[in-house]
N, CA, C and O atoms as CSV, one atom per row, in Angstrom:
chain,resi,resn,atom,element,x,y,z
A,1,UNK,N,N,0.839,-1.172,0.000
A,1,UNK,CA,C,0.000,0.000,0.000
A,1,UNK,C,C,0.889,1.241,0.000
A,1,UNK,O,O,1.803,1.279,0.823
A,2,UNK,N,N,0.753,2.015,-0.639
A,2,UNK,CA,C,1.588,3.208,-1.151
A,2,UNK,C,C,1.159,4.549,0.263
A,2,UNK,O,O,0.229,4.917,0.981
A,3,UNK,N,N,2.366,4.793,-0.003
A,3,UNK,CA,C,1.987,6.086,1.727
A,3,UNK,C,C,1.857,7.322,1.040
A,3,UNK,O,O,2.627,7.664,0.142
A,4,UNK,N,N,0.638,8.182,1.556
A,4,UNK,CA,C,0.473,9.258,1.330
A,4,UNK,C,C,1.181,10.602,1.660
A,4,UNK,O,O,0.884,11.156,2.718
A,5,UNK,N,N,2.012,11.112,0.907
A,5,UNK,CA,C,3.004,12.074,1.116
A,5,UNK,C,C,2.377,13.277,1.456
A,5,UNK,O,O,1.204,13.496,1.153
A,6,UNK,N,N,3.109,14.106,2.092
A,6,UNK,CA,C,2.745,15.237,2.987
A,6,UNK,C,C,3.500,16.446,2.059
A,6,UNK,O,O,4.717,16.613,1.973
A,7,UNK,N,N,2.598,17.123,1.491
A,7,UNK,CA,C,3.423,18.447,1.075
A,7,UNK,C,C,3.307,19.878,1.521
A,7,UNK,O,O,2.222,20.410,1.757
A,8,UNK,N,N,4.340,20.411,1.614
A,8,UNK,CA,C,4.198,21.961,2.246
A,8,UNK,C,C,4.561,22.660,1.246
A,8,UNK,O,O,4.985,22.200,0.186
A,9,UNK,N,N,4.410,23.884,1.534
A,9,UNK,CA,C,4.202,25.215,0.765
A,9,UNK,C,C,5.612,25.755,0.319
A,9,UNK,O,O,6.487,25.954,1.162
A,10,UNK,N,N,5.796,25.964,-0.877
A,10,UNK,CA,C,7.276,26.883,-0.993
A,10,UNK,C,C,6.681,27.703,-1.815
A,10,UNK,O,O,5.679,27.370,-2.448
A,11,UNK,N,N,7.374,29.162,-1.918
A,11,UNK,CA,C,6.639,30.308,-2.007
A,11,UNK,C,C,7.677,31.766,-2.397
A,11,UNK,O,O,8.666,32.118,-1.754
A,12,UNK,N,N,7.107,32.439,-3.622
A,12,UNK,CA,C,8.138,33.579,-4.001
A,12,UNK,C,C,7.920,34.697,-2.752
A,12,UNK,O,O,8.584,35.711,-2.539
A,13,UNK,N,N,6.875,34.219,-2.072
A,13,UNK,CA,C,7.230,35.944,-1.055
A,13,UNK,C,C,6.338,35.032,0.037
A,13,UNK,O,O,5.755,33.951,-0.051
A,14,UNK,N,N,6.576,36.270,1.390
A,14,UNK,CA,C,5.850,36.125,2.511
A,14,UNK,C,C,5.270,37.153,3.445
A,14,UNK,O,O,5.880,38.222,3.475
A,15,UNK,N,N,4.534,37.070,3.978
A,15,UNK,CA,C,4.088,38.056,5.112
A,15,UNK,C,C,3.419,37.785,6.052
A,15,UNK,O,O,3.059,36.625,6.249
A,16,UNK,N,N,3.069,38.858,6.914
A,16,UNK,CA,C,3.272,37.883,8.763
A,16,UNK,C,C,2.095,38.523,8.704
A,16,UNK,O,O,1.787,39.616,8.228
A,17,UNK,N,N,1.188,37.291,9.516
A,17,UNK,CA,C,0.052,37.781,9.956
A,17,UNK,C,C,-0.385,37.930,11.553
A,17,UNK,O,O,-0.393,37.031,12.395
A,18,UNK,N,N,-0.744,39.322,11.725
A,18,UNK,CA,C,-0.662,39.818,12.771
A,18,UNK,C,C,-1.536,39.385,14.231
A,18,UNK,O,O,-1.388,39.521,15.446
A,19,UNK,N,N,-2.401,38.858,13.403
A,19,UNK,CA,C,-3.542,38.732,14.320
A,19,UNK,C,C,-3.687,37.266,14.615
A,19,UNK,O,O,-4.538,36.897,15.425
A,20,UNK,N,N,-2.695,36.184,13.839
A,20,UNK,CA,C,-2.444,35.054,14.383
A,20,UNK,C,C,-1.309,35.059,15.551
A,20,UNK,O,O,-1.047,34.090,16.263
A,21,UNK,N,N,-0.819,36.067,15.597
A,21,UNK,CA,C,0.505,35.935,16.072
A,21,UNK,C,C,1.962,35.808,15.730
A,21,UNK,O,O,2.991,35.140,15.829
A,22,UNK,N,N,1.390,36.861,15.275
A,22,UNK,CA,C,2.803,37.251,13.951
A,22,UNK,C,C,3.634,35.671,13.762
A,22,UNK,O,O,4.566,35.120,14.348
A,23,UNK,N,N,2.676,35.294,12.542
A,23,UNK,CA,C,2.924,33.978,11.628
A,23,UNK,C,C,3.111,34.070,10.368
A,23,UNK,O,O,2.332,34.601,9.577
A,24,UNK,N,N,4.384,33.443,10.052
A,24,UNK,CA,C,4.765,33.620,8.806
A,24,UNK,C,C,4.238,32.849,8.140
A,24,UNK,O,O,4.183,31.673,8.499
A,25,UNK,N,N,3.371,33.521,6.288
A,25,UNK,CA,C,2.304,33.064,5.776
A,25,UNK,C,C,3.147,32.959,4.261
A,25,UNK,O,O,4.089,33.680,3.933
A,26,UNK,N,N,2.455,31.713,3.337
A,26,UNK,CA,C,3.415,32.244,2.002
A,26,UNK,C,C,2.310,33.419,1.044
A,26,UNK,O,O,1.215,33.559,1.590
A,27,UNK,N,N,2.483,34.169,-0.171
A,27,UNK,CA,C,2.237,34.699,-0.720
A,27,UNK,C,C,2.977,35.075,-2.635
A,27,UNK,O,O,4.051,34.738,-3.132
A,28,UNK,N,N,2.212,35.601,-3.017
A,28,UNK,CA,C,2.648,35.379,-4.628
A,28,UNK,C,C,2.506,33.834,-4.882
A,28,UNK,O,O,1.678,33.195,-4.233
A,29,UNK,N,N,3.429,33.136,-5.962
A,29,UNK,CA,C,3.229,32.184,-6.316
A,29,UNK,C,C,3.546,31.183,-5.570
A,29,UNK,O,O,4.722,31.164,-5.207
A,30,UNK,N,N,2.468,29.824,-5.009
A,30,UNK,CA,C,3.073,28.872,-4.302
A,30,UNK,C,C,3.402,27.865,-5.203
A,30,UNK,O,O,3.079,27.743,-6.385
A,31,UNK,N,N,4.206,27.039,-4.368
A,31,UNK,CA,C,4.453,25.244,-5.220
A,31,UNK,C,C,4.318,24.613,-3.792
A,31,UNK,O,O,4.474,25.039,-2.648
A,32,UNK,N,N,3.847,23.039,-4.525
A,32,UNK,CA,C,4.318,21.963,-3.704
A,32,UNK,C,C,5.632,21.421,-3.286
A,32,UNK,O,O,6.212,20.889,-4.232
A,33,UNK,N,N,6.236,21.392,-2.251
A,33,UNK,CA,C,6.927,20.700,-1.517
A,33,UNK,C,C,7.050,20.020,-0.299
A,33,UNK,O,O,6.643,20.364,0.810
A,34,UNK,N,N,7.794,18.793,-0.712
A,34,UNK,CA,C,8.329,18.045,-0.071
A,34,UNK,C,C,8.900,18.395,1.020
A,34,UNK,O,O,9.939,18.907,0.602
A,35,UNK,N,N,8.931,18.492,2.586
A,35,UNK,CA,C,10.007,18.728,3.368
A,35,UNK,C,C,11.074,17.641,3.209
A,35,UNK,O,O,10.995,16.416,3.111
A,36,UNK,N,N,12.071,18.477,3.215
A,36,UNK,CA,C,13.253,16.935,3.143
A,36,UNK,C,C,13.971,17.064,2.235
A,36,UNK,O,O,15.067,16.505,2.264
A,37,UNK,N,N,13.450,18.110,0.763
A,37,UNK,CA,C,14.119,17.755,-0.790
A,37,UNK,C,C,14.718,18.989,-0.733
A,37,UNK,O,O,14.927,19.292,0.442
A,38,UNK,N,N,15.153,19.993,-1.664
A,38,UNK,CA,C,15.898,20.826,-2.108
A,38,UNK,C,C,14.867,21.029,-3.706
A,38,UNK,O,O,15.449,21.538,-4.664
A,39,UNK,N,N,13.871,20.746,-3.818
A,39,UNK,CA,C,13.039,21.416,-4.499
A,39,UNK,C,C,11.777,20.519,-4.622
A,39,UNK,O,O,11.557,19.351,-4.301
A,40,UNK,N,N,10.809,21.777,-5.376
A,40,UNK,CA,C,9.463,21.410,-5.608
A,40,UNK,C,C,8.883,20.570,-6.366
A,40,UNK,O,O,9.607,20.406,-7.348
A,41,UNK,N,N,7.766,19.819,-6.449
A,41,UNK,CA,C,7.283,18.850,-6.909
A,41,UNK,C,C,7.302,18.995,-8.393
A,41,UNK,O,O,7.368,17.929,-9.003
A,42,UNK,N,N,7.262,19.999,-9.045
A,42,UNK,CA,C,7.393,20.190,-10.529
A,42,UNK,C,C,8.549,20.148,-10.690
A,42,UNK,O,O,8.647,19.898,-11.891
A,43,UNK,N,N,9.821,20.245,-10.170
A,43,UNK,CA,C,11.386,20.474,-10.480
A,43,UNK,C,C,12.009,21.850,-9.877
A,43,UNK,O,O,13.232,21.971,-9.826
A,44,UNK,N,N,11.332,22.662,-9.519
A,44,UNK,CA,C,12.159,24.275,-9.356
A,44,UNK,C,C,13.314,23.922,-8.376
A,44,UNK,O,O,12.914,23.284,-7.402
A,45,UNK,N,N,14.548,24.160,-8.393
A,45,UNK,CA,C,15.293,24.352,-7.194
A,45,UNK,C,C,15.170,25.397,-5.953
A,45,UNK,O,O,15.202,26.625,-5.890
A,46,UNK,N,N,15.055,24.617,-5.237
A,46,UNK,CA,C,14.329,26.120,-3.871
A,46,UNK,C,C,15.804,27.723,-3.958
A,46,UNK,O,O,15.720,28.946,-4.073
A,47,UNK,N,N,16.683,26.965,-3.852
A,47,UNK,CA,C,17.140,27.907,-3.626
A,47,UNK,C,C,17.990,29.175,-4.912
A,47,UNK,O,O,18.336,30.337,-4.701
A,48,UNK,N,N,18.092,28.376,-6.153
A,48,UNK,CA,C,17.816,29.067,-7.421
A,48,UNK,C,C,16.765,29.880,-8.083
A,48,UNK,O,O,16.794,30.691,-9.008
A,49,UNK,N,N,15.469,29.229,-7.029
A,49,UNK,CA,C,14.610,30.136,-7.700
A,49,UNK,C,C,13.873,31.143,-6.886
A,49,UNK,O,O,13.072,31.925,-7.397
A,50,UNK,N,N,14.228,31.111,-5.262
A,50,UNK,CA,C,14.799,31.926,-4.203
A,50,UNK,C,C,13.000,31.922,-3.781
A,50,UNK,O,O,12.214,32.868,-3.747
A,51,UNK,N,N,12.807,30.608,-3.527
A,51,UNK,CA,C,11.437,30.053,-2.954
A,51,UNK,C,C,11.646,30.104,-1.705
A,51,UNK,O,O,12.734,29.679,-1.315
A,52,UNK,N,N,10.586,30.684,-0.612
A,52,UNK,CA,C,10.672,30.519,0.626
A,52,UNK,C,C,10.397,29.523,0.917
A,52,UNK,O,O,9.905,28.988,-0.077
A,53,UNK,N,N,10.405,28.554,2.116
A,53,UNK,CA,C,10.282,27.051,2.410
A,53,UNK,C,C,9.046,27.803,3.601
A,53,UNK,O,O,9.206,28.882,4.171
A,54,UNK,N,N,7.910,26.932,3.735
A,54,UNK,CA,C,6.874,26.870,4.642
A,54,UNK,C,C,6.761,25.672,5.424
A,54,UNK,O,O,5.694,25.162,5.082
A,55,UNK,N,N,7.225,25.076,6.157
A,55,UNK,CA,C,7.315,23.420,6.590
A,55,UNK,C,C,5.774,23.905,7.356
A,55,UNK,O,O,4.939,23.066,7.016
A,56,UNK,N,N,5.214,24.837,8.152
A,56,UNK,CA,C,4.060,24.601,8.924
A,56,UNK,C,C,2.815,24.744,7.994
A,56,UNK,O,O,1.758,24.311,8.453
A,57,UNK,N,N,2.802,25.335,6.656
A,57,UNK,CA,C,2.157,25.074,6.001
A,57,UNK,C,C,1.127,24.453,5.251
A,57,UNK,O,O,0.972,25.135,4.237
A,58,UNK,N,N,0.340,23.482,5.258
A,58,UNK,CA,C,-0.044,22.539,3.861
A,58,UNK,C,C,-0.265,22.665,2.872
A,58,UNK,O,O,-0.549,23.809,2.516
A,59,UNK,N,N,-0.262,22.056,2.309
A,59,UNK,CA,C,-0.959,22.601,0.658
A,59,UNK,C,C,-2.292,23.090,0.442
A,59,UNK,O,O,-2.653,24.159,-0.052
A,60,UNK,N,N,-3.131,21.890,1.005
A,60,UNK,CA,C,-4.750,22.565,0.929
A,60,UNK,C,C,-4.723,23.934,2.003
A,60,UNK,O,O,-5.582,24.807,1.881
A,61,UNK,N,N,-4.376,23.964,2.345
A,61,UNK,CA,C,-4.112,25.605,3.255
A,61,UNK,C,C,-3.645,26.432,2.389
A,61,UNK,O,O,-4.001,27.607,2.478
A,62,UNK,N,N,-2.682,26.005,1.274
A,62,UNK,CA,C,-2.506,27.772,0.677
A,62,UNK,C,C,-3.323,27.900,-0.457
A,62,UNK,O,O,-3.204,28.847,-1.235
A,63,UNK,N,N,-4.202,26.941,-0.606
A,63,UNK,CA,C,-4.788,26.872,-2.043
A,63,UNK,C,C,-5.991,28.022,-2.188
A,63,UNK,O,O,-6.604,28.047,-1.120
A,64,UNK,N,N,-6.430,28.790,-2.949
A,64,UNK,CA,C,-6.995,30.225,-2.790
A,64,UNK,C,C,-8.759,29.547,-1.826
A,64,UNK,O,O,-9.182,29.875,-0.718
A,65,UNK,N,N,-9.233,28.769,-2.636
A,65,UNK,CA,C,-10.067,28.273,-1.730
A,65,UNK,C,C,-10.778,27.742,-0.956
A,65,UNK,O,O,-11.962,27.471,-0.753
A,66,UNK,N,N,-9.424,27.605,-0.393
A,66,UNK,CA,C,-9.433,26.589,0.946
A,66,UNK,C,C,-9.889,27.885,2.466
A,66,UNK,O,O,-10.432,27.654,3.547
A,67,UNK,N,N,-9.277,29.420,1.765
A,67,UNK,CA,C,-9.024,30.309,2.573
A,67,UNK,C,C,-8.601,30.516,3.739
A,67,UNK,O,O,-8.942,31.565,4.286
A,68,UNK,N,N,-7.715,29.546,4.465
A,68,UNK,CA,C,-6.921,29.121,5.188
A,68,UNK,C,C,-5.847,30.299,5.280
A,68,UNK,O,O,-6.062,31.452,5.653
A,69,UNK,N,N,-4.650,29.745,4.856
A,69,UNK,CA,C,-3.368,30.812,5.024
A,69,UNK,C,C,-3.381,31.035,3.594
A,69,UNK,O,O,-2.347,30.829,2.958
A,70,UNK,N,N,-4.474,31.448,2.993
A,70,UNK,CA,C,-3.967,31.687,1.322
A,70,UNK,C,C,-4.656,33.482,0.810
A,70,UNK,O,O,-5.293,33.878,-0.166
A,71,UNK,N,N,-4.179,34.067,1.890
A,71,UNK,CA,C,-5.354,35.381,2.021
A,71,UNK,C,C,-4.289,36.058,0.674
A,71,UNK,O,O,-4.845,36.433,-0.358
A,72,UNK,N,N,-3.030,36.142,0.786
A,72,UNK,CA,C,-2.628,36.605,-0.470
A,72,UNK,C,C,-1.589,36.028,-1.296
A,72,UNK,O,O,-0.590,36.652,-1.654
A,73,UNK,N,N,-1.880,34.655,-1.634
A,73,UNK,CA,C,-1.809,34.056,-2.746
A,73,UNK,C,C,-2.119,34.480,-4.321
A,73,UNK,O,O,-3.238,34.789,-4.731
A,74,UNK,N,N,-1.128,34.445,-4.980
A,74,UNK,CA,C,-1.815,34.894,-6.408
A,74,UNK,C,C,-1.999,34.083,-7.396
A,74,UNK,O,O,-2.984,34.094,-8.133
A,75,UNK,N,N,-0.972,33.263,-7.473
A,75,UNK,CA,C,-0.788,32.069,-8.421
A,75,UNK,C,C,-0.152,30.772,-7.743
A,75,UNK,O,O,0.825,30.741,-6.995
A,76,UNK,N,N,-0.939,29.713,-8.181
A,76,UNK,CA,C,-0.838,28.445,-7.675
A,76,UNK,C,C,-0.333,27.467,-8.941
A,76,UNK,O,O,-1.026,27.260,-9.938
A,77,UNK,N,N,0.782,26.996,-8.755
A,77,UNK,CA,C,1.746,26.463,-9.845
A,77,UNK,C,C,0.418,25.122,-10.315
A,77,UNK,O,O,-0.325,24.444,-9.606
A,78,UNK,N,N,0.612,25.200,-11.835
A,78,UNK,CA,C,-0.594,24.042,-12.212
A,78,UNK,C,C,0.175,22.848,-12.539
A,78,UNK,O,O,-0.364,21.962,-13.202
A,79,UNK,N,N,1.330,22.738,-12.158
A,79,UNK,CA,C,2.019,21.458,-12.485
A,79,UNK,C,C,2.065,20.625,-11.016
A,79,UNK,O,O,1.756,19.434,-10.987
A,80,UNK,N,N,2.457,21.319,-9.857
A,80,UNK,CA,C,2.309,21.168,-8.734
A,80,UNK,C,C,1.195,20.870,-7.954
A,80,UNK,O,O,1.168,20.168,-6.943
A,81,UNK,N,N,0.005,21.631,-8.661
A,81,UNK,CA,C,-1.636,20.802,-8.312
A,81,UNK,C,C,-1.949,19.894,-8.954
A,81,UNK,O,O,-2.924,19.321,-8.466
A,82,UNK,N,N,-1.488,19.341,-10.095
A,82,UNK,CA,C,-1.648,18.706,-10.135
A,82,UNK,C,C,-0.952,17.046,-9.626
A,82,UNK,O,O,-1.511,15.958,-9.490
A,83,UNK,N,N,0.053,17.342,-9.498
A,83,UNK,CA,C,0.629,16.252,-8.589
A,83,UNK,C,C,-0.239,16.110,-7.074
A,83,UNK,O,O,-0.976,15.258,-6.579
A,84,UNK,N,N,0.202,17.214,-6.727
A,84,UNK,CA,C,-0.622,17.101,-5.157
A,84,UNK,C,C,-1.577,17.606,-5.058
A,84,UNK,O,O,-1.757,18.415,-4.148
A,85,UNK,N,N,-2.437,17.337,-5.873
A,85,UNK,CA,C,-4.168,17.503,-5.875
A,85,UNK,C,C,-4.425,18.671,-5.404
A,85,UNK,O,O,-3.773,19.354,-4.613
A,86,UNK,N,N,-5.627,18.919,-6.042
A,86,UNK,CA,C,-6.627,20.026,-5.686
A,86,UNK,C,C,-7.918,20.003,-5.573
A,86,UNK,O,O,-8.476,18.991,-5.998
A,87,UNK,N,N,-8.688,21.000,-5.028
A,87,UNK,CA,C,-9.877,20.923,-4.195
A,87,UNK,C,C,-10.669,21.950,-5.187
A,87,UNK,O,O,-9.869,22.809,-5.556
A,88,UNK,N,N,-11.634,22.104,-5.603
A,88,UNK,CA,C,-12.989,23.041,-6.002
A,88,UNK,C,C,-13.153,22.546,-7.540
A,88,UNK,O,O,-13.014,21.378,-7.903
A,89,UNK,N,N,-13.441,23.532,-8.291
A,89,UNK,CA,C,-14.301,23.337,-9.535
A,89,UNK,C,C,-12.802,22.490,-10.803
A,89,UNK,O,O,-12.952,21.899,-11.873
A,90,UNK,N,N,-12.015,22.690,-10.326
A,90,UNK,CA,C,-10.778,22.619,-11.212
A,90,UNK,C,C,-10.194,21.258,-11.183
A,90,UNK,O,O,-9.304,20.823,-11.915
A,91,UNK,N,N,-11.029,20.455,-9.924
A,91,UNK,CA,C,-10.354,19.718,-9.528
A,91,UNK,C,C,-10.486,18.022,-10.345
A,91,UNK,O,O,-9.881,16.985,-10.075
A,92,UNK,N,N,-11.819,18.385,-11.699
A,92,UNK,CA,C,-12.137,17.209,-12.345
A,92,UNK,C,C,-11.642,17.770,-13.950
A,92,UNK,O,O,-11.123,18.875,-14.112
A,93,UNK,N,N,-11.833,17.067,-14.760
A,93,UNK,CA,C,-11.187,17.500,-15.968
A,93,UNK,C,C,-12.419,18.509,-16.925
A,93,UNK,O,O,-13.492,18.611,-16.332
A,94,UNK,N,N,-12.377,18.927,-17.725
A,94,UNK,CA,C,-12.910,19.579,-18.153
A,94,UNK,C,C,-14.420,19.121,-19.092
A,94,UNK,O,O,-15.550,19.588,-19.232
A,95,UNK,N,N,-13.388,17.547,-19.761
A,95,UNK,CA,C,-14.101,16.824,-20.632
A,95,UNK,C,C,-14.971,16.015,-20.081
A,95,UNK,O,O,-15.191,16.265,-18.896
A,96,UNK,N,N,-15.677,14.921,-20.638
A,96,UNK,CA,C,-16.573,14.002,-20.081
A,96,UNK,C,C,-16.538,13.108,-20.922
A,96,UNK,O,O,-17.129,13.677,-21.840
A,97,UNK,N,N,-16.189,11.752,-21.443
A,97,UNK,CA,C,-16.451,10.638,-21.997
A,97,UNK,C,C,-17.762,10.207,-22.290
A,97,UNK,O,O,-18.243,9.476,-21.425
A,98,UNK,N,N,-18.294,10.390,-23.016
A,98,UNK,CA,C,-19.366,10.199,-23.376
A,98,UNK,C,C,-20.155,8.537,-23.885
A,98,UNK,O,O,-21.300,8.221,-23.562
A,99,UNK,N,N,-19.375,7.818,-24.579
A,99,UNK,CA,C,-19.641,6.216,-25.197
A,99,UNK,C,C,-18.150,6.003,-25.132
A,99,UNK,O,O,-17.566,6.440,-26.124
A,100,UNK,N,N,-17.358,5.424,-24.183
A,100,UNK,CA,C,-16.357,4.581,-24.543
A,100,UNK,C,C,-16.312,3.721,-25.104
A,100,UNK,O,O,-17.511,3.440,-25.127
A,101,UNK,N,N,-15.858,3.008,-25.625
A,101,UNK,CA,C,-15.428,1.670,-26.545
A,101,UNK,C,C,-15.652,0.472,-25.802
A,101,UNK,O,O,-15.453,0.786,-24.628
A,102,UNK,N,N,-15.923,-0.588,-25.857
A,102,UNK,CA,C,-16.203,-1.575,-25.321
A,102,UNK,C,C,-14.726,-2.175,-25.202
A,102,UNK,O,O,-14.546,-3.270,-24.668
C-alpha cells in the first residue's frame, strides 16, 4: 500500500500575519513541496529560484479556496496541483467521456 506524502508550501514571497501571532504566511506564487528535498514537486530548485520554504504550512491551506493561510496568494503552480491535488471546480477534468469503446 503506497503512503500518502505530505506536502508543504514553498513560495516567491511572505508576510506575517498579525492577528495570528505574527505567523509567517506564504504569498505570490506557491508550489508543492516536499520537506526533506531541495526542491518542488514540478522540479524548481528552492534555492535558485529563491522560494521561501513553509514546513508549517499545507498545501490545501494555501490553495486560494481553501481560505486558510492563502489570504494573499496569487498564483498556484498548475504542475504542482496537479501532482498534489486540488480541491474546487478545477479539480475534475474539463471533458466528459461520453460512449467509450467496449
Amino acid at each position: 500500500m503506497p503512503q500518502k506524502k505530505h506536502f508543504a508550501v514553498a513560495a516567491s514571497g511572505e508576510w506575517t500575519d498579525e492577528e495570528e501571532g505574527r505567523r509567517r504566511l506564504p504569498a505570490g506564487e506557491v508550489h508543492a513541496w516536499e520537506p526533506g528535498l531541495n526542491q518542488t514537486v514540478c522540479g524548481l530548485a528552492l534555492s535558485k529560484s529563491r522560494l521561501g520554504r513553509f514546513p508549517h504550512v499545507t498545501w490545501q491551506d494555501a490553495l486560494p479556496e481553501s481560505g486558510g493561510s492563502a489570504d494573499r496568494v496569487r498564483r498556484v503552480c498548475p504542475r504542482c496541483a496537479s501532482v498534489a491535488g486540488r480541491r474546487g471546480t478545477d479539480a475534475k477534468p474539463p471533458w466528459q467521456r461520453v460512449r467509450p469503446r467496449p
